[in-house]
PADRENKOL-328235 format. One record per residue (C-alpha): x, y, z; residue in three letters. Coordinates in steps of 0.05 Angstrom, whole numbers, padded with zeros to 5 digits, always signed. Layout:
XYZALA ...
end
This chain:
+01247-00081+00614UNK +01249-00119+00542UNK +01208-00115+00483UNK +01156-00172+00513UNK +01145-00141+00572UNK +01154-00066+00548UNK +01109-00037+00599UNK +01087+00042+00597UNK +01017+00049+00565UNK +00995+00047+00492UNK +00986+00124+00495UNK +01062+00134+00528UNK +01086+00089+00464UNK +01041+00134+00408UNK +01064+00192+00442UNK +01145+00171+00440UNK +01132+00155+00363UNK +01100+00226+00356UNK +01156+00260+00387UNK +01210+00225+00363UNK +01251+00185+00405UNK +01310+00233+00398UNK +01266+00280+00432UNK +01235+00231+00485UNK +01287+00179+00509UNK +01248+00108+00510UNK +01244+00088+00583UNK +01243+00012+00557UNK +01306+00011+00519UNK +01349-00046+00508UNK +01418-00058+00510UNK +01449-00064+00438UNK +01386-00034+00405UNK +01377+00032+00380UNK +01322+00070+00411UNK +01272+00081+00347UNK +01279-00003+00336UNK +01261-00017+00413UNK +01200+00023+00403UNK +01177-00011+00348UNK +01192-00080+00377UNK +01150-00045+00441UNK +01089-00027+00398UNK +01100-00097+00359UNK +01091-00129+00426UNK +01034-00079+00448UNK +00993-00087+00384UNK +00982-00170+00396UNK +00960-00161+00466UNK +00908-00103+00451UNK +00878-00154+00400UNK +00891-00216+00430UNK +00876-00198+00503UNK +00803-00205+00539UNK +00786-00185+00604UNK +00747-00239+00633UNK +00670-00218+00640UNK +00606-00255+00658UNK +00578-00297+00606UNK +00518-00272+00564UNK +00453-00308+00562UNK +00440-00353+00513UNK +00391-00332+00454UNK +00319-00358+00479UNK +00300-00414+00418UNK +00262-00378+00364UNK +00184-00398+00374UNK +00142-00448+00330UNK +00113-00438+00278UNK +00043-00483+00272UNK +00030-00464+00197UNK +00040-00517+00145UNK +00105-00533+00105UNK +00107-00506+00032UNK +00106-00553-00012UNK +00167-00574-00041UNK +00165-00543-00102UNK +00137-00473-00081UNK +00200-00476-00033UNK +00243-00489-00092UNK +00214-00426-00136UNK +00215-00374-00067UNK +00290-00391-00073UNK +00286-00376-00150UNK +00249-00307-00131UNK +00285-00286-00077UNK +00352-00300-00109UNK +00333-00252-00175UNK +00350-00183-00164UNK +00345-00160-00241UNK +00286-00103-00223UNK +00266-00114-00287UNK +00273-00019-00281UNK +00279+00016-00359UNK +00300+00007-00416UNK +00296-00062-00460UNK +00273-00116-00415UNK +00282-00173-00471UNK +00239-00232-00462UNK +00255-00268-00401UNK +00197-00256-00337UNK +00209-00205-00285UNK +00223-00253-00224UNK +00218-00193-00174UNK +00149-00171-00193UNK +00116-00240-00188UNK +00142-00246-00117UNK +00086-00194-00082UNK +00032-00237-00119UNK +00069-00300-00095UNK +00067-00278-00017UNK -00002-00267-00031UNK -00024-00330-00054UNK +00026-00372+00004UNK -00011-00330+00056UNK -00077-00341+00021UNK -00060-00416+00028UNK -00037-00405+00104UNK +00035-00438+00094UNK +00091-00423+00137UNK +00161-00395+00105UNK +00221-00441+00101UNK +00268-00421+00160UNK +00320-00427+00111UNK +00290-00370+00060UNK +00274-00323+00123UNK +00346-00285+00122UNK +00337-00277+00044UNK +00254-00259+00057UNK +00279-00209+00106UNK +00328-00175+00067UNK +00291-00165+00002UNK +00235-00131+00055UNK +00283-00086+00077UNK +00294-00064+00005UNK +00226-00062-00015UNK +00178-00035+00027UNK +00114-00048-00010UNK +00141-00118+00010UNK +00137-00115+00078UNK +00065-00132+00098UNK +00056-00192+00059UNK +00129-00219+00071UNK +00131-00211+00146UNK +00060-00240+00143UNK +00082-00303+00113UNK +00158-00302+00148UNK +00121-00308+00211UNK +00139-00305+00285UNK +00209-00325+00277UNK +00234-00272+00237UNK +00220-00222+00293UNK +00258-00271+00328UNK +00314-00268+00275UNK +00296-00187+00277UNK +00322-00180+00348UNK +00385-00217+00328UNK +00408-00169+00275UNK +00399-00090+00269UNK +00393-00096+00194UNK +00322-00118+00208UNK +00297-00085+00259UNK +00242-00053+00207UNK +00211-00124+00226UNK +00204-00107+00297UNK +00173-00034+00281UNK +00125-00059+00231UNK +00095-00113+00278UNK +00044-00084+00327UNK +00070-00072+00394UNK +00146-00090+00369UNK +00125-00170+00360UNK +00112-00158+00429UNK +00042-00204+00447UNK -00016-00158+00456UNK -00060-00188+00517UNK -00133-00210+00500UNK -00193-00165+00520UNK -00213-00213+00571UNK -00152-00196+00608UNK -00167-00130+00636UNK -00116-00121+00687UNK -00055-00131+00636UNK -00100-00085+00587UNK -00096-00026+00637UNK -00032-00043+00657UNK +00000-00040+00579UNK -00042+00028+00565UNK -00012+00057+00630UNK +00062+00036+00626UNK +00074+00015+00554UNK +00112+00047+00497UNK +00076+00086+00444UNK +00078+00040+00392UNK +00052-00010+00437UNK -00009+00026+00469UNK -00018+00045+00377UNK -00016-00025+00368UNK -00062-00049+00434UNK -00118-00004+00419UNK -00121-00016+00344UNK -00131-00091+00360UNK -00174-00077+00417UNK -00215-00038+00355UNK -00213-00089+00318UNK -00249-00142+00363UNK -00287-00097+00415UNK -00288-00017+00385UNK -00326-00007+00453UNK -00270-00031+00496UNK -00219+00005+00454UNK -00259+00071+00454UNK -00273+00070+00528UNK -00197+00057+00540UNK -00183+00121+00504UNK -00225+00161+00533UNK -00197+00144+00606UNK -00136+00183+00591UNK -00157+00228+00537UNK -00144+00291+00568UNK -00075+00271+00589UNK -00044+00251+00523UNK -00001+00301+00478UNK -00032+00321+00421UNK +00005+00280+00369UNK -00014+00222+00407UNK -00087+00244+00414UNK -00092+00252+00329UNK -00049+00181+00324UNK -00098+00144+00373UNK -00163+00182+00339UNK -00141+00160+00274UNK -00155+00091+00303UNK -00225+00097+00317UNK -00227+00086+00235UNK -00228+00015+00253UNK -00297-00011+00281UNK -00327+00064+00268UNK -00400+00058+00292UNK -00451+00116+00315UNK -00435+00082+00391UNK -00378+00128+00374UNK -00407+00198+00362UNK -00412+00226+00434UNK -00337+00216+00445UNK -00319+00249+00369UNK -00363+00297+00384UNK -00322+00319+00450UNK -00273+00314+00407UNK -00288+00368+00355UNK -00271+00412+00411UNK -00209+00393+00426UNK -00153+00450+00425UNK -00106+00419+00369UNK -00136+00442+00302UNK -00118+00363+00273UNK -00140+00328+00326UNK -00219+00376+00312UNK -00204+00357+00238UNK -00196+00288+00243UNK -00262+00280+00289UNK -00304+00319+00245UNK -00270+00273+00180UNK -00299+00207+00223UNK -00362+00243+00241UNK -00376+00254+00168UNK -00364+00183+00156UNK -00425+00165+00195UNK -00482+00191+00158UNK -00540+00192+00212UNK -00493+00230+00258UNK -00512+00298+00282UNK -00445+00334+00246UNK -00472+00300+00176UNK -00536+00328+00196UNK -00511+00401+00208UNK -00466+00398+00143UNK -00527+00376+00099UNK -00562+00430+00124UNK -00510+00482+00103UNK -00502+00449+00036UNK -00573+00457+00028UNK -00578+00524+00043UNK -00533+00538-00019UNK -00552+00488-00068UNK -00630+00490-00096UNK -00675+00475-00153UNK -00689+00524-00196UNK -00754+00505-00228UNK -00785+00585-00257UNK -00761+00567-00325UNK -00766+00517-00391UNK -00724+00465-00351UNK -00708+00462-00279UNK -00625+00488-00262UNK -00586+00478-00201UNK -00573+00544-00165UNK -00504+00559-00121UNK -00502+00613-00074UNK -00440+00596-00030UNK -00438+00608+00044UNK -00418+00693+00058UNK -00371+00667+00119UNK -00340+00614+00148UNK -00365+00619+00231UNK -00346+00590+00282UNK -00402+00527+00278UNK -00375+00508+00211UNK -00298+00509+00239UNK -00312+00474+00293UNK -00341+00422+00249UNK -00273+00410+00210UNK -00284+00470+00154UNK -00214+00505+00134UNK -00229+00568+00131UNK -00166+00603+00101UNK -00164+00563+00027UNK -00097+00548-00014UNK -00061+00594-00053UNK -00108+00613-00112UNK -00170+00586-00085UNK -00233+00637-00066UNK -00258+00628-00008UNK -00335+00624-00013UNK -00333+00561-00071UNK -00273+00526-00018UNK -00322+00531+00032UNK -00381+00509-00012UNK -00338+00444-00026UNK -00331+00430+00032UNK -00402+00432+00066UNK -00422+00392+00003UNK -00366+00333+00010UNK -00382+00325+00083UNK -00465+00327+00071UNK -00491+00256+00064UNK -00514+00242-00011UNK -00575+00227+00013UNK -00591+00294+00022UNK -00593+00311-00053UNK -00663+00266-00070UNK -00705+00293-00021UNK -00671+00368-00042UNK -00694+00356-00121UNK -00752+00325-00111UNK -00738+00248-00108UNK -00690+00248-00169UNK -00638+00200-00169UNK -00561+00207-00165UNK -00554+00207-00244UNK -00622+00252-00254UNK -00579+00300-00204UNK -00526+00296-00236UNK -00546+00304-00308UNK -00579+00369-00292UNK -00551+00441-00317UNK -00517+00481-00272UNK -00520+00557-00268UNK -00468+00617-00260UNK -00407+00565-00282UNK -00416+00530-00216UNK -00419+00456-00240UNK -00337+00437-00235UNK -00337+00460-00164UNK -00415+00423-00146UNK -00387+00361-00182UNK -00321+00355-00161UNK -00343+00360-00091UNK -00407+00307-00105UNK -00338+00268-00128UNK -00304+00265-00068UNK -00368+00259-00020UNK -00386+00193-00058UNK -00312+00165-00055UNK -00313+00184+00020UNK -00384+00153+00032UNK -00364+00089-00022UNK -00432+00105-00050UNK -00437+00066-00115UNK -00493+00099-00141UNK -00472+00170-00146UNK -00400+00132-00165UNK -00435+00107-00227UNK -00466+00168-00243UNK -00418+00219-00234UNK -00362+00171-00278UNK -00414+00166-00330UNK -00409+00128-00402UNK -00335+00107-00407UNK -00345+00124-00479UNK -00359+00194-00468UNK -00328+00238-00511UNK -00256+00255-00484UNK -00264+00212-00438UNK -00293+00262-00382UNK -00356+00229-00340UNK -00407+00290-00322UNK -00362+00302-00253UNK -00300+00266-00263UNK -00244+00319-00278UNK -00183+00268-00275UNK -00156+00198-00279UNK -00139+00205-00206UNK -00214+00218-00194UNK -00249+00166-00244UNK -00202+00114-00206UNK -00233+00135-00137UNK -00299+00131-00159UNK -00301+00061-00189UNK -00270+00029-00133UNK -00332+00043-00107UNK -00366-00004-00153UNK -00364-00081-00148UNK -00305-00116-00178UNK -00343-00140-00246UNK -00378-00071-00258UNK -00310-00038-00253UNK -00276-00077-00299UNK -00334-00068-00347UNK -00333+00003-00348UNK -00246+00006-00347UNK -00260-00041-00421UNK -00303-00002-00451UNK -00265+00063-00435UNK -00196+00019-00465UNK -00243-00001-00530UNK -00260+00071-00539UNK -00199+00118-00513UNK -00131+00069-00514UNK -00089+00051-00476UNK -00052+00120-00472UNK -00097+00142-00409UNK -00127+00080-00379UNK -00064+00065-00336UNK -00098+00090-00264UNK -00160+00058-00285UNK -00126-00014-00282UNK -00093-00002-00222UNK -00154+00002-00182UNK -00186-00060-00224UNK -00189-00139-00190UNK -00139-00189-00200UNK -00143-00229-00247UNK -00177-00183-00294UNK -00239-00200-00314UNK -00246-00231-00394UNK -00269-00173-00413UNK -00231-00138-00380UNK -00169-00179-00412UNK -00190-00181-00485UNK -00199-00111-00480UNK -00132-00097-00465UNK -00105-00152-00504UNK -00138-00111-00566UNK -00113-00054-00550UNK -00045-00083-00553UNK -00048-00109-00618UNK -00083-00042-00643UNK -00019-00011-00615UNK +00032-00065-00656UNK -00008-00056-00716UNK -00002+00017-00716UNK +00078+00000-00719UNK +00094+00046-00655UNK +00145+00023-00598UNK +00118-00024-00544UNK +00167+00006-00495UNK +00111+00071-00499UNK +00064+00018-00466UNK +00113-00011-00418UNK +00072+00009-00359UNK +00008-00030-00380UNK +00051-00086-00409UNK +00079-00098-00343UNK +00009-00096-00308UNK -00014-00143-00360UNK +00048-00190-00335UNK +00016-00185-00261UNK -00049-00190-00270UNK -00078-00223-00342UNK -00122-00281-00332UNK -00059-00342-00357UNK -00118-00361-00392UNK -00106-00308-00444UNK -00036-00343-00458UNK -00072-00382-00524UNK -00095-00309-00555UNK -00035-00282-00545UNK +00007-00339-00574UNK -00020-00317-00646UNK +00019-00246-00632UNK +00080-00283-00627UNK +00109-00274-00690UNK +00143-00218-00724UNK +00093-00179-00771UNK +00114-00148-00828UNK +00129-00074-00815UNK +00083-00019-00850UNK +00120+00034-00875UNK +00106+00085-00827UNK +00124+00051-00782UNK +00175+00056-00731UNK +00246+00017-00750UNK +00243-00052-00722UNK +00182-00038-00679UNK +00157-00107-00696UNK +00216-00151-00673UNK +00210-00112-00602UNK +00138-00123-00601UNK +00142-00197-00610UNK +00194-00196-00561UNK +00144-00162-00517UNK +00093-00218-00518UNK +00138-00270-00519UNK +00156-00243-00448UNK +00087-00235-00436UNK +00067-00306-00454UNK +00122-00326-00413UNK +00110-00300-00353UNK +00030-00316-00357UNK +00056-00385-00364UNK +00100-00378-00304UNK +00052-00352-00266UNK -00001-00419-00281UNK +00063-00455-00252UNK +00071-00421-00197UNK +00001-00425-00179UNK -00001-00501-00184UNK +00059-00512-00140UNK +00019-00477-00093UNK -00041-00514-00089UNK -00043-00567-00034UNK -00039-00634-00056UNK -00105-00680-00021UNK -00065-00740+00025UNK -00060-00801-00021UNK -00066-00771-00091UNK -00019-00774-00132UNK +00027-00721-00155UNK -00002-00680-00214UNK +00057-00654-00264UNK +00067-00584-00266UNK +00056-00552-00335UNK +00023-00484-00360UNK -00043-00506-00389UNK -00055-00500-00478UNK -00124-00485-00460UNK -00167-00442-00420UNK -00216-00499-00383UNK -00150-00523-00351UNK -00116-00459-00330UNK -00109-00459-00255UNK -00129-00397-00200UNK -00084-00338-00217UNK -00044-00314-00162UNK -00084-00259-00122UNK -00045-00189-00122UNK -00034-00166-00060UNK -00074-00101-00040UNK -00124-00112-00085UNK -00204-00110-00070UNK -00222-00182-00111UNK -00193-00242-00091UNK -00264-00254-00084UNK -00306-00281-00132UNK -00346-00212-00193UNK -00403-00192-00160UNK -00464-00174-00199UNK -00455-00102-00223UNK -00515-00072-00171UNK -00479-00109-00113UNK -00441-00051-00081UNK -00505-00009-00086UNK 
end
């Protein structure tokens, strides 16, 4: 036996080395060497053959050719700044930001506009798209969106994106068409979960008949977390076709599954659970009309029965909470609002809700008046319950948050919202009015912008730290109209500090709108590169525009309501 053919197993050889071979005599020695050098020379030997060696095995199959993608190239330069995006991983997170544009943040609103446009992502950007998806998941829709078919493809290649594969309905799996029944049955019967999730929400989407029948066929069968998962579904395509089947449903034996029918059925306000809540709302909510001015009456309900669990009312309330005004919110948030004007006498939403309210009752009434109309989009009652913005303290006759005033306008059209979110800046600041430009459209309306942009400068003037603003500053970044880039140029400068004020507050504040400027300018860039180019023109330059005629289409944000075109202000009525 010699040290290249040193037989005995890996394990014999650890085991000698373990031992010692004073203890354990190697079987393998060699003549003129000393036992602990042939077992080295042995393992030596053994090492390159466990690494080098390979049992022969049948050859894998070759990777199937990632599918086509029929969507148009990007043009050359919007492939050029998706590299630039991609490759900046500053965050842009705390502290002193200095001037240059947050590359990250414009990236969302730059997926937006390429799948606004319908272009098709570079192959050679998809590993780079991918990963900065995997590390941002408010990413994900709009990237895999515009990455396209082949990076599932590329998703099934590497573990490190298989998010990909669970974001995509049915896996990236293809869902078959309606028309195809047999394969339809077929998937529902034998399919995963995620599939049968993600074949009856498109089924919902195109024929919310076929998708409800399909349900129904093996509703009493499914577990109960599938039941609530597949009758959240139904949200899609909702319709009173539905009712019947929702209805059987508010029996069911899993207390979510009763809760989520009766939150659908009380979505559709002509169905017979709206009917039955309205008439429990009314019974404790009248006009008082014996003295000088009519008052609103409460008497909330004495019980909670059976009828009003079985129709999705919690009867035990949270910690703190008594338990005849949590069940009086609740028959009142699920009552269609149209059941207030024939209860006062034909009065409109803001008559209603501008009357007094007795016994202390009007937070609870309002706040639940709040969430019906935010549940029932009802812009009317929306507008009146939010009020003047310039209210004093900013508090609308039923709005008792921020959370809640941004609810209720994004019940109003796009250019009524902004309206109201400018006039609440011009009267309250920007110290509160953060929520309420979240929910605004993109670009912000003018006045909408020059409100803000006030605001700002009200804010430098006073000689206090922009970093104290740094939330709406980096809104503003995302979603000013570039057009605003020529008013904001004349903030550029350093002002001269007032006394009071903060110690070199004005350097950082022109440092703050230089970044601003900057990025609105990028932005106008960006926007061009992404504009198709007609066959047979020439190409245009690409420059930020000096005025506001020539400024281009703003990116769209990405999960906003507006990329359509304000609406007059009694449009979502």
């Amino acid at each position: 036996m010699t040290p290249a053919d040193p037989g005995g197993s890996w394990e014999d050889l650890v085991t000698a080395a373990l031992l010692g071979t004073d203890r354990r005599a190697p079987a393998y020695g060699v003549p003129g060497r000393a036992a602990p050098v042939a077992l080295l020379d042995a393992a030596a030997v053994a090492t390159v053959r466990r690494r080098a060696g390979l049992r022969p095995a049948r050859a894998a199959r070759r990777p199937e050719r990632a599918p086509a993608d029929p969507r148009p190239a990007l043009p050359a330069a919007a492939a050029r700044r998706l590299t630039t995006l991609l490759a900046d991983r500053s965050g842009g997170a705390g502290g002193r930001r200095g001037s240059s544009p947050d590359l990250m943040e414009l990236l969302p609103q730059w997926l937006a506009a390429a799948n606004a446009h319908g272009y098709a992502a570079p192959p050679q950007a998809l590993p780079a798209l991918l990963d900065a998806a995997r590390g941002r998941t408010d990413l994900r829709p709009a990237a895999l969106a515009f990455a396209g078919p082949r990076a599932l493809w590329l998703a099934r290649l590497n573990p490190d994106w298989r998010f990909a594969l669970r974001a995509a309905p049915g896996g990236g799996a293809a869902l078959p068409g309606p028309q195809d029944a047999g394969a339809v049955r077929r998937l529902w019967s034998e399919g995963l979960f995620a599939e049968r999730v993600a074949l009856l929400g498109a089924l919902r989407a195109g024929t919310p008949a076929l998708g409800r029948d399909l349900l129904a066929s093996t509703w009493a069968t499914e577990r109960a977390e599938d039941r609530l998962m597949f009758l959240d579904s139904l949200r899609t395509g909702l319709s009173g076709a539905d009712e019947p089947f929702l209805e059987q449903a508010l029996g069911d034996r899993s207390r979510n599954v009763r809760a989520t029918a009766a939150d659908l059925l009380s979505a559709l306000p002509g169905s017979a659970l709206a009917a039955r809540m309205a008439a429990r709302a009314a019974a404790c909510v009248a006009l008082d009309r014996t003295g000088n001015s009519p008052v609103i009456v409460v008497e909330p309900p004495p019980e909670c029965d059976s009828g009003m669990e079985r129709d999705g009312v919690v009867a035990t309330p949270p910690s703190g909470r008594g338990e005849r005004s949590w069940w009086l919110g609740q028959l009142v948030e699920a009552a269609p609002l149209g059941t207030w004007a024939g209860r006062f006498g034909g009065r409109t939403a803001h008559d209603i809700v501008a009357l007094p309210v007795s016994d202390g009752w009007q937070g609870e009434l309002h706040a639940a008046w709040c969430r019906a109309a935010v549940r029932q989009r009802d812009a009317a009652w929306s507008r009146a319950l939010l009020g003047s913005p310039s209210a004093p303290e900013a508090g609308g006759p039923g709005a008792v948050s921020l959370a809640e005033r941004a609810k209720l306008l994004a019940a109003l059209a796009p250019a009524e919202r902004a309206a109201w979110v400018a006039g609440f800046i011009a009267t309250h600041g920007l110290s509160e009015a953060f929520q309420l430009l979240g929910v605004c459209a993109v670009p912000w309306a003018a006045p909408l912008g020059r409100a803000v942009v006030d605001a700002l400068n009200i804010a430098r003037d006073a000689g206090s730290y922009p970093w104290s603003f740094s939330g709406v500053m980096g809104l503003a970044e995302r979603c000013l109209d570039p057009a605003e880039t020529v008013r904001l140029e004349a903030l550029l400068a350093i002002p001269d500090e007032r006394e009071d004020a903060a110690p070199g507050a004005g350097g950082y504040w022109a440092e703050a709108f230089q970044r601003l400027v900057t990025t609105l300018r990028l932005r106008a860039v960006m926007a061009q590169e992404l504009t198709p180019v007609p066959a047979g023109s020439p190409a245009r330059p690409l420059r930020a525009p000096t005025r506001p005629p020539q400024a281009p289409a703003p990116l769209p944000m990405p999960g906003h309501p507006a990329q359509a075109a304000p609406q007059p202000p009694d449009a979502a009525g």
